[in-house]
KOLDRENPA-841552 format. One record per residue: residue number from 1; residue in three letters; chain; x, y, z of N, C-alpha, C, O, CB in turn. Coordinates in steps of 0.2 Angstrom, whole numbers, plus 5000, padded with zeros to 4 digits. Glycine has a CB too. Layout:
BEGIN
    nr   rest   kette   n.c1   n.c2   n.c3   ca.c1   ca.c2   ca.c3   c.c1   c.c2   c.c3   o.c1   o.c2   o.c3   cb.c1   cb.c2   cb.c3
   NUM    ALA       A      X      Y      Z       X       Y       Z      X      Y      Z      X      Y      Z       X       Y       Z
...
This chain:
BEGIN
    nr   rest   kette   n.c1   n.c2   n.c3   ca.c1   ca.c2   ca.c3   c.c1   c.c2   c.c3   o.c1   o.c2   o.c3   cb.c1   cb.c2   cb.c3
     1    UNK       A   5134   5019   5038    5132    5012    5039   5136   5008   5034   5137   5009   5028    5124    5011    5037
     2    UNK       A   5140   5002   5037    5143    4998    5034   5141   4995   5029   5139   4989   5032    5145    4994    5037
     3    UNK       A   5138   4994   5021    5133    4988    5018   5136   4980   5018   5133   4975   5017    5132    4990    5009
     4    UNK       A   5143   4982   5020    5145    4974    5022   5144   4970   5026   5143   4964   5026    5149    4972    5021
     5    UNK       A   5144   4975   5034    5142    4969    5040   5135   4968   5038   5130   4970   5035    5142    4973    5047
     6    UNK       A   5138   4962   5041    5134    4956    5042   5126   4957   5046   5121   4953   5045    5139    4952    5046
     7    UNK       A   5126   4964   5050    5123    4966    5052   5120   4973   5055   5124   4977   5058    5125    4964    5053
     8    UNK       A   5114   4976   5055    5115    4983    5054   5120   4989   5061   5126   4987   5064    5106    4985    5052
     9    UNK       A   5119   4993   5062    5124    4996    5064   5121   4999   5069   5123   5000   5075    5127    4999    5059
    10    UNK       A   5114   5003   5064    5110    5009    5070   5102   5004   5067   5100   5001   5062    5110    5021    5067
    11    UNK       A   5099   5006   5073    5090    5002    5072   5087   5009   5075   5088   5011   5080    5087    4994    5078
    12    UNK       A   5080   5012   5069    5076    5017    5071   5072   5014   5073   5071   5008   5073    5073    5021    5068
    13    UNK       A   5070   5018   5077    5062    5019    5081   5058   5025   5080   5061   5031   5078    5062    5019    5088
    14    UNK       A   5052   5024   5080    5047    5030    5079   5044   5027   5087   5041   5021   5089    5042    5030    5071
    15    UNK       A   5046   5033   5092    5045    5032    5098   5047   5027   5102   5053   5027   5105    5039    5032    5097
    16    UNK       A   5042   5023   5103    5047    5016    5107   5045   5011   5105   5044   5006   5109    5046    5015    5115
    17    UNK       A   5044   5010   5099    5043    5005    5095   5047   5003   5088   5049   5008   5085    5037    5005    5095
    18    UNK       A   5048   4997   5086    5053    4996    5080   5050   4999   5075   5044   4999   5076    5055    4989    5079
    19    UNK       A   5051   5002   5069    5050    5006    5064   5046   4996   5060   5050   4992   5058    5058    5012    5059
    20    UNK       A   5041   4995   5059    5040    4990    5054   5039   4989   5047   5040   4983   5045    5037    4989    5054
    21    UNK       A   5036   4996   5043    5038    5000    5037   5038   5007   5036   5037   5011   5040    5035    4999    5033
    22    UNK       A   5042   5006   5029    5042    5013    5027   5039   5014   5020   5041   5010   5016    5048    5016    5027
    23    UNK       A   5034   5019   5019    5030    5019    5011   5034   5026   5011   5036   5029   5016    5020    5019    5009
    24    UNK       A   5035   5027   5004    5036    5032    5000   5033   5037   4996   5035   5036   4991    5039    5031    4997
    25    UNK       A   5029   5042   4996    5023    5044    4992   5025   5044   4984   5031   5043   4983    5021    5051    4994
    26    UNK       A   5022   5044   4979    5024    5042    4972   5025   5049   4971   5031   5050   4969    5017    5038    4966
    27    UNK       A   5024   5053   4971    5028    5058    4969   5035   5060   4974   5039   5065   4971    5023    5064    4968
    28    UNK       A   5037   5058   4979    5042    5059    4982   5040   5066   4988   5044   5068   4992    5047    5060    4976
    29    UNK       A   5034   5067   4988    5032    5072    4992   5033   5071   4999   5034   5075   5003    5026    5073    4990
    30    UNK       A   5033   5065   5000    5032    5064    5010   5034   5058   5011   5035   5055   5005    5024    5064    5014
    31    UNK       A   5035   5054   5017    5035    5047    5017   5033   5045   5024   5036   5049   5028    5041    5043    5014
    32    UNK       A   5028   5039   5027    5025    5038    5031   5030   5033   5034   5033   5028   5030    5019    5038    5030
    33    UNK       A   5031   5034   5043    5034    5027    5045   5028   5024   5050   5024   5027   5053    5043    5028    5050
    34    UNK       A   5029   5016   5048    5024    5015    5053   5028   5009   5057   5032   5004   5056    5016    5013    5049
    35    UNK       A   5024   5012   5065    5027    5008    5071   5024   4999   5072   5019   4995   5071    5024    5012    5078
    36    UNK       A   5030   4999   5074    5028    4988    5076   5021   4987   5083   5019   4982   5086    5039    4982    5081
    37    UNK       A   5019   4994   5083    5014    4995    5090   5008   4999   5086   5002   5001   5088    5018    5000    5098
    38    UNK       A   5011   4999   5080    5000    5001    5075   5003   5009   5075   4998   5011   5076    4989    5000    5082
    39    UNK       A   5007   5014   5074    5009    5021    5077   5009   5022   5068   5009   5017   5065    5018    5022    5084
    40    UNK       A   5008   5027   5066    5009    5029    5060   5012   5037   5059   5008   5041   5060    5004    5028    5057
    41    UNK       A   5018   5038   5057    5021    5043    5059   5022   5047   5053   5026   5045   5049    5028    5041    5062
    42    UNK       A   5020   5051   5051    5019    5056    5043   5027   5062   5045   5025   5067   5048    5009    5063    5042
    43    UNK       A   5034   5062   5044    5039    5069    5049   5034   5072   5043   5030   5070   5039    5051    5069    5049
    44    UNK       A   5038   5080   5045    5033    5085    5041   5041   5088   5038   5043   5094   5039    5027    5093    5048
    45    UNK       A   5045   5084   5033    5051    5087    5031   5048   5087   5024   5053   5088   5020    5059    5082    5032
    46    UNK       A   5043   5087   5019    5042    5089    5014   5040   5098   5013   5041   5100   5007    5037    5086    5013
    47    UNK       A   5039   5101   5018    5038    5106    5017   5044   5110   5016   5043   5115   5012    5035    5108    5022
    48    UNK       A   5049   5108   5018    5055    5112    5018   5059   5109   5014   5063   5113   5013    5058    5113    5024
    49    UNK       A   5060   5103   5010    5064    5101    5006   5060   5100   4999   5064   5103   4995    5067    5095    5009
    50    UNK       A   5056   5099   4997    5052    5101    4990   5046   5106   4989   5040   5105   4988    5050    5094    4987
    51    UNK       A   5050   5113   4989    5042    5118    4990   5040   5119   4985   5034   5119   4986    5042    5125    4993
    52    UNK       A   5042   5120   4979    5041    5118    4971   5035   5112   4969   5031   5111   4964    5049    5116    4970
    53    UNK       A   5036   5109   4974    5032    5104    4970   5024   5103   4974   5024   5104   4980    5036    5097    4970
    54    UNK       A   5018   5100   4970    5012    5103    4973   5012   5096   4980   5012   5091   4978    5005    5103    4967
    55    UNK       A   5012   5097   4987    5012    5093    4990   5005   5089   4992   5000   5092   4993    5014    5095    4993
    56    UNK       A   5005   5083   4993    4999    5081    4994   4997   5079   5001   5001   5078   5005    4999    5075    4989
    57    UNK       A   4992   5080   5002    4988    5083    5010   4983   5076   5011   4978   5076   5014    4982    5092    5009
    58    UNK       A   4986   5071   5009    4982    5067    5010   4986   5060   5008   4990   5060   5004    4974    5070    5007
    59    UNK       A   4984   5053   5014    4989    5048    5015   4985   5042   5014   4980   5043   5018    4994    5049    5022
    60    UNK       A   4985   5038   5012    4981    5028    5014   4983   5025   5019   4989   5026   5021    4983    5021    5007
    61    UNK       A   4978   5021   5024    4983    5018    5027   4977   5012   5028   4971   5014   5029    4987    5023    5033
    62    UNK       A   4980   5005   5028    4976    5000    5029   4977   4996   5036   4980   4999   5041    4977    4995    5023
    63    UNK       A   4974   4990   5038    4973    4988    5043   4971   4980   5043   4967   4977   5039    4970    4993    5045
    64    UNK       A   4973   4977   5050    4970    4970    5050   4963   4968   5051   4962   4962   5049    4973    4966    5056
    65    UNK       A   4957   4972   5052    4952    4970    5050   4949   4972   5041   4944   4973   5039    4948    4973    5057
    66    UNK       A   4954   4972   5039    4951    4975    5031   4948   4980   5028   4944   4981   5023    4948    4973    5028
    67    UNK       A   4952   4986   5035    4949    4991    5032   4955   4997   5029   4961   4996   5029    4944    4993    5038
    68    UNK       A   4953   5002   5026    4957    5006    5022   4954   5014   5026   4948   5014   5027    4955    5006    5012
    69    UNK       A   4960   5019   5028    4959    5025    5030   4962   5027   5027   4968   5026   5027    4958    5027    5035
    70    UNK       A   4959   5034   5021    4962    5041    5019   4961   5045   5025   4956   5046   5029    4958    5044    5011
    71    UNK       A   4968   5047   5023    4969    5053    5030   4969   5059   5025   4971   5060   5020    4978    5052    5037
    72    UNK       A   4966   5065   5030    4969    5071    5028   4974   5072   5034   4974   5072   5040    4964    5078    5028
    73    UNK       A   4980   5073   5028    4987    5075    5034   4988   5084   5038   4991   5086   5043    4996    5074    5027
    74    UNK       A   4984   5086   5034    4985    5093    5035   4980   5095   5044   4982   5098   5048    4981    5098    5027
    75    UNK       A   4975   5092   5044    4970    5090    5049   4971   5086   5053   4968   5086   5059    4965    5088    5047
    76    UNK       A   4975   5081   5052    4980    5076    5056   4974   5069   5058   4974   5065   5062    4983    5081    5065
    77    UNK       A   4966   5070   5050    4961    5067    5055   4959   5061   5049   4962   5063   5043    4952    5073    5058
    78    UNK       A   4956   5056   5049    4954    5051    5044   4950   5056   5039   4948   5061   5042    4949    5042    5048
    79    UNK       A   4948   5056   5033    4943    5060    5029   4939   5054   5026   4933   5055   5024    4946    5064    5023
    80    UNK       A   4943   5047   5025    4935    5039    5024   4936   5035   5026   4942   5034   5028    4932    5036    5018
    81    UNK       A   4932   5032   5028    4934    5027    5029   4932   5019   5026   4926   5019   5025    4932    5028    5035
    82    UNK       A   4934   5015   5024    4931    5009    5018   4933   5001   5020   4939   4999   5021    4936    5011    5009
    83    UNK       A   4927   4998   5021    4930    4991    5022   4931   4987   5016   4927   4985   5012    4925    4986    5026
    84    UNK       A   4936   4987   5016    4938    4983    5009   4938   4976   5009   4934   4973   5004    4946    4983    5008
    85    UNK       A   4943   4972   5014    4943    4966    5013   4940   4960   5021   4941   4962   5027    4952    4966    5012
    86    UNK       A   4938   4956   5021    4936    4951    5025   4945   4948   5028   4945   4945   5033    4931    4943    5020
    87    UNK       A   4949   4949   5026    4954    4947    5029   4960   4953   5030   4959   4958   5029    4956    4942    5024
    88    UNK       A   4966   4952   5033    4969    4958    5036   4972   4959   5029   4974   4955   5025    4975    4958    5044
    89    UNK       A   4973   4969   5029    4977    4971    5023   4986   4971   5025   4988   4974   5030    4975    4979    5022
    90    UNK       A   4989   4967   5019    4995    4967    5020   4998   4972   5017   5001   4975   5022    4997    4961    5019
    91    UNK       A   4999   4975   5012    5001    4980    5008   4997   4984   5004   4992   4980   5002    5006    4978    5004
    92    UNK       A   4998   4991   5001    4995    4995    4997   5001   4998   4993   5007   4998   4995    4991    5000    5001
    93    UNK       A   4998   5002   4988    5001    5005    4983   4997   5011   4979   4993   5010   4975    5002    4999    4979
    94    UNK       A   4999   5015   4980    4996    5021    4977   4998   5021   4967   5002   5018   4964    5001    5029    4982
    95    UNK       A   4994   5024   4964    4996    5024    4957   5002   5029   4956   5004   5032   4961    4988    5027    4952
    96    UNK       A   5006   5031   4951    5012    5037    4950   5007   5044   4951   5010   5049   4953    5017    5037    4942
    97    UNK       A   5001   5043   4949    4998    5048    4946   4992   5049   4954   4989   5055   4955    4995    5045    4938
    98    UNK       A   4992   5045   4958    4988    5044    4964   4979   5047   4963   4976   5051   4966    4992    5049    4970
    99    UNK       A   4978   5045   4958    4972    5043    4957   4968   5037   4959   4962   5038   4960    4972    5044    4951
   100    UNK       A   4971   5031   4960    4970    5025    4963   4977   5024   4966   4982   5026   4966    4968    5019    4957
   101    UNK       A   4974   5017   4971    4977    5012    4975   4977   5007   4971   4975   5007   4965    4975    5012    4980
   102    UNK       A   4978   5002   4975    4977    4994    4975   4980   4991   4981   4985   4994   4984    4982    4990    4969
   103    UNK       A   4978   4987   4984    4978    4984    4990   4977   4976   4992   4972   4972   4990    4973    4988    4994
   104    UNK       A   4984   4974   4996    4981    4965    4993   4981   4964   5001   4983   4967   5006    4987    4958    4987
   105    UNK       A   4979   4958   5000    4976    4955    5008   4979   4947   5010   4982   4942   5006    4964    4955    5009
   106    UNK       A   4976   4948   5016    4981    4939    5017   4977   4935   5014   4980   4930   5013    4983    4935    5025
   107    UNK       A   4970   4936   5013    4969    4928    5009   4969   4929   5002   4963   4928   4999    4960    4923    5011
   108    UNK       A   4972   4930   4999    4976    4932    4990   4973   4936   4987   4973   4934   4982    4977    4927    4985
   109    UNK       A   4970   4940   4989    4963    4944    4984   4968   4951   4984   4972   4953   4988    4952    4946    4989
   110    UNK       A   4966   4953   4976    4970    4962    4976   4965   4963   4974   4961   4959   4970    4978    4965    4972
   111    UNK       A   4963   4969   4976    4956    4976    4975   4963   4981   4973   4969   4982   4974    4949    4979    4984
   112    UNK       A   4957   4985   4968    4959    4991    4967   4954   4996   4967   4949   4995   4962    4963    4992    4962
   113    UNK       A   4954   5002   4971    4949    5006    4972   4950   5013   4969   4956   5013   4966    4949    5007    4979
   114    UNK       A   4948   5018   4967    4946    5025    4964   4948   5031   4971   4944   5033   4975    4936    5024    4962
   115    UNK       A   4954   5033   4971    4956    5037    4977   4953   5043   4979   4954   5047   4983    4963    5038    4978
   116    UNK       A   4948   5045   4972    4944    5052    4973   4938   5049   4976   4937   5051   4982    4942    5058    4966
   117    UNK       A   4934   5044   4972    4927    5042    4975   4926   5038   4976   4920   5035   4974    4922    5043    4973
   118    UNK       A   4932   5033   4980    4933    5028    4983   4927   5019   4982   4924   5015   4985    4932    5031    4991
   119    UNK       A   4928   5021   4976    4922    5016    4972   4930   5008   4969   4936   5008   4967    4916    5022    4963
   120    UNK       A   4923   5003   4972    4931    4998    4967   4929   4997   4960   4925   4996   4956    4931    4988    4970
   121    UNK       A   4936   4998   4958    4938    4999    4949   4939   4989   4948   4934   4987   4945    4948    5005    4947
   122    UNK       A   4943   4986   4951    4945    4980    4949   4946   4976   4954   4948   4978   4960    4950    4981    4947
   123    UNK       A   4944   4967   4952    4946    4963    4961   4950   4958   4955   4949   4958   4949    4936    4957    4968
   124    UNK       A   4955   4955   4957    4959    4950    4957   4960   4945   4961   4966   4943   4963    4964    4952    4958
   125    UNK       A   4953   4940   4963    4951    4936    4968   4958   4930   4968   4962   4931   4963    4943    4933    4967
   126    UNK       A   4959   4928   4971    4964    4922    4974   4972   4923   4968   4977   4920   4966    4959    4913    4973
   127    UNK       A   4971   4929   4968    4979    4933    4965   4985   4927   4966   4988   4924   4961    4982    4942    4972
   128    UNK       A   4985   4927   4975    4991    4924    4978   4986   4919   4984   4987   4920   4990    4998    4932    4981
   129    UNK       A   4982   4915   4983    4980    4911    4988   4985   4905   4989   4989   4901   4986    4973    4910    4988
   130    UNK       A   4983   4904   4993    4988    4896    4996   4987   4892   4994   4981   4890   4996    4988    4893    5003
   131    UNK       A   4989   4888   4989    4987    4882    4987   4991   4875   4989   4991   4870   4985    4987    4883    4981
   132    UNK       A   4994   4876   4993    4998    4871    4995   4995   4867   5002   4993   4870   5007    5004    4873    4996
   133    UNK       A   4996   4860   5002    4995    4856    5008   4998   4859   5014   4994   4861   5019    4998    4849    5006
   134    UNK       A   5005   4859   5014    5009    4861    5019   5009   4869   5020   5006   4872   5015    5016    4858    5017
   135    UNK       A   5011   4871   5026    5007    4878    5028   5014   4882   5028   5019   4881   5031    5003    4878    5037
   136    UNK       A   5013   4889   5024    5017    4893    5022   5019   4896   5029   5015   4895   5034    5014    4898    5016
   137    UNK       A   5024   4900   5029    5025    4905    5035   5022   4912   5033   5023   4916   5038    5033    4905    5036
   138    UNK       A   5021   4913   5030    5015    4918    5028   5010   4918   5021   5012   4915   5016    5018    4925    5029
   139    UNK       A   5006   4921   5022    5000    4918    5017   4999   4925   5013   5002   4930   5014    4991    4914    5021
   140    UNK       A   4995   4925   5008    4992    4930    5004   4998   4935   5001   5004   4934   5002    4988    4933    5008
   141    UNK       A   4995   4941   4997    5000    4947    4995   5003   4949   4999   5000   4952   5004    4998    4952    4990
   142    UNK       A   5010   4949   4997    5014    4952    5003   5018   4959   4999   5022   4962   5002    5020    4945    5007
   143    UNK       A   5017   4960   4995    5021    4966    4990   5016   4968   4983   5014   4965   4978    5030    4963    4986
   144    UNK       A   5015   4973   4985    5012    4977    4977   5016   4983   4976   5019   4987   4980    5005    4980    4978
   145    UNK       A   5015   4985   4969    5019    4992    4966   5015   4990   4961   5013   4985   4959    5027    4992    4964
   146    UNK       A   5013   4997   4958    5012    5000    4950   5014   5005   4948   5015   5009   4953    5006    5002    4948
   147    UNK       A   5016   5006   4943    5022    5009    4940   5019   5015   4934   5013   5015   4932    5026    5002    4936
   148    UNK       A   5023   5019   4932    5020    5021    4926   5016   5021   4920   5013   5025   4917    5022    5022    4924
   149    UNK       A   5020   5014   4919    5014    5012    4911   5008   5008   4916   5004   5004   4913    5020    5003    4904
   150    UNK       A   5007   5009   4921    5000    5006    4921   4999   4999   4926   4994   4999   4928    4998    5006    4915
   151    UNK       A   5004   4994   4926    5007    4990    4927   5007   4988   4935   5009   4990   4940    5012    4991    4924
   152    UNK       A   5004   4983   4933    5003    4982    4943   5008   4975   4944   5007   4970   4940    4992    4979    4948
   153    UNK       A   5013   4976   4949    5018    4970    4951   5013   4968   4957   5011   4972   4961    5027    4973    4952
   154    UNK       A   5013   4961   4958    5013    4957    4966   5015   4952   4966   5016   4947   4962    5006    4955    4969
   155    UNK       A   5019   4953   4975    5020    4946    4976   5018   4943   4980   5015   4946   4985    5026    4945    4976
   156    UNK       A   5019   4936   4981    5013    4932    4988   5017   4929   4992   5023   4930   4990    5006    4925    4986
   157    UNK       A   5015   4926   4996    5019    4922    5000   5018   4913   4998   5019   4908   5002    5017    4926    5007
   158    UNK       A   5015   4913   4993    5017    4908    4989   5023   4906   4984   5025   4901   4981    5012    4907    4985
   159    UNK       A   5025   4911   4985    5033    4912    4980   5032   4915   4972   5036   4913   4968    5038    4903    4979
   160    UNK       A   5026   4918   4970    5025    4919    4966   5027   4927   4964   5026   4931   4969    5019    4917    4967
   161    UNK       A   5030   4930   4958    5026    4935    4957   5025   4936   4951   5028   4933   4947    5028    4940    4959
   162    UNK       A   5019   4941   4950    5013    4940    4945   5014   4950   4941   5013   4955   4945    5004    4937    4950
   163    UNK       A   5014   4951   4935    5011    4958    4933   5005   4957   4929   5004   4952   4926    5017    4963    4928
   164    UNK       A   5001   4962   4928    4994    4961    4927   4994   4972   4923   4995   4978   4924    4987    4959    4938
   165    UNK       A   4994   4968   4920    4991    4977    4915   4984   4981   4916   4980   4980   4912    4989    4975    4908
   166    UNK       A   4983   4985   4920    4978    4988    4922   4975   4993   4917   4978   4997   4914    4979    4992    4928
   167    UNK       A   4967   4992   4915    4966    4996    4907   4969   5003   4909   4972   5005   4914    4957    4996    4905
   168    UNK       A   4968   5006   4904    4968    5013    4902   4964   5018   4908   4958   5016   4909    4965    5015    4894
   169    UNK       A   4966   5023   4911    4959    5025    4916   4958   5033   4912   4958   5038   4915    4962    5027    4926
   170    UNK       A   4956   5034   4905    4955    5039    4903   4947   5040   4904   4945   5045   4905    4957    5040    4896
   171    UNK       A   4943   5035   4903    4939    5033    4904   4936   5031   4909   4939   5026   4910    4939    5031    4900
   172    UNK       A   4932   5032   4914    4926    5029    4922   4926   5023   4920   4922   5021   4916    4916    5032    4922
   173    UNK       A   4929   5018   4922    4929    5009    4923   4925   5006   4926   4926   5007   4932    4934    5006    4927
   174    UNK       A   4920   5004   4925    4916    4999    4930   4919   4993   4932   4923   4991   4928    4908    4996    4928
   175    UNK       A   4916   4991   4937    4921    4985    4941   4920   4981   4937   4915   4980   4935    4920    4983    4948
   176    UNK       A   4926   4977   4936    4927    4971    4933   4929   4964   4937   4934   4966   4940    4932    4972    4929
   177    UNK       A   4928   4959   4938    4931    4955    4941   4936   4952   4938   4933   4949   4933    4926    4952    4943
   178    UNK       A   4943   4950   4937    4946    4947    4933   4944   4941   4938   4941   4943   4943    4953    4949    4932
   179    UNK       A   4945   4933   4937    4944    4927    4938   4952   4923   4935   4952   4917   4935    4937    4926    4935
């Protein structure tokens, strides 16, 4: 692929729809594509390119009524199911360590949940809400990442972005509300 045209070169598909994203798992173990028709595609090329490393059998995947499904990948079947949010889930983010998520939604709220016992650890109410007269071309968190030290990056579609320090998890957290 050329990186200077102007334009790309080759366009994937996963089946017969445009690929709309791609997540990466935090350890590098797998990575999920998902279709512009709702399709969510797990290829099975971890098995054979990192056997060494402990693979993880299980994937997040969120959705426009606000809800969150952990899948078992090995079963190919949901294992929970969690209504999270009153508005559609725009992005998720697994921890490095995939102990937690975090998940932000279109009307600016980021939650973060407990990925063994799916309990909420943290809400971040109006994170990235709209605060403007004039009407954005899209609204709420549109990008999350957390990182090693702990560190949650988001960005909105207010033109914001924001890092927020997530306490220490050595310790069982009860939900906090930041405000």
């Amino acid at each position: 692929m050329n990186l200077r045209a102007r334009a790309p070169r080759h366009k994937l598909y996963a089946r017969h729809a445009p690929i709309k994203c791609v997540a990466l798992s935090p350890r590098e173990d797998y990575y999920a594509i998902g279709a512009a028709d709702g399709d969510i595609k797990v290829p099975p090329h971890a098995q054979h390119t990192a056997p060494h490393r402990h693979i993880t059998q299980r994937a997040v995947s969120c959705g426009r009524r606000g809800d969150v499904l952990e899948w078992n990948l090995r079963a190919r079947a949901p294992r929970h199911k969690l209504h999270a949010h009153h508005a559609p889930i725009k992005c998720v983010a697994l921890s490095p360590r995939e102990d937690y998520y975090a998940i932000g939604a279109a009307d600016g709220d980021i939650k973060v949940f407990s990925l063994a016992t799916h309990q909420l650890l943290y809400t971040f109410a109006g994170e990235h809400a709209r605060s403007s007269f004039f009407k954005h071309i899209g609204q709420g968190v549109t990008q999350i990442h957390i990182d090693n030290a702990g560190r949650l990056f988001s960005c909105g579609a207010d033109g914001t972005m924001k890092v927020r320090k997530l306490p220490e998890r050595d310790s069982p957290p009860l939900h906090q509300p930041q405000y």
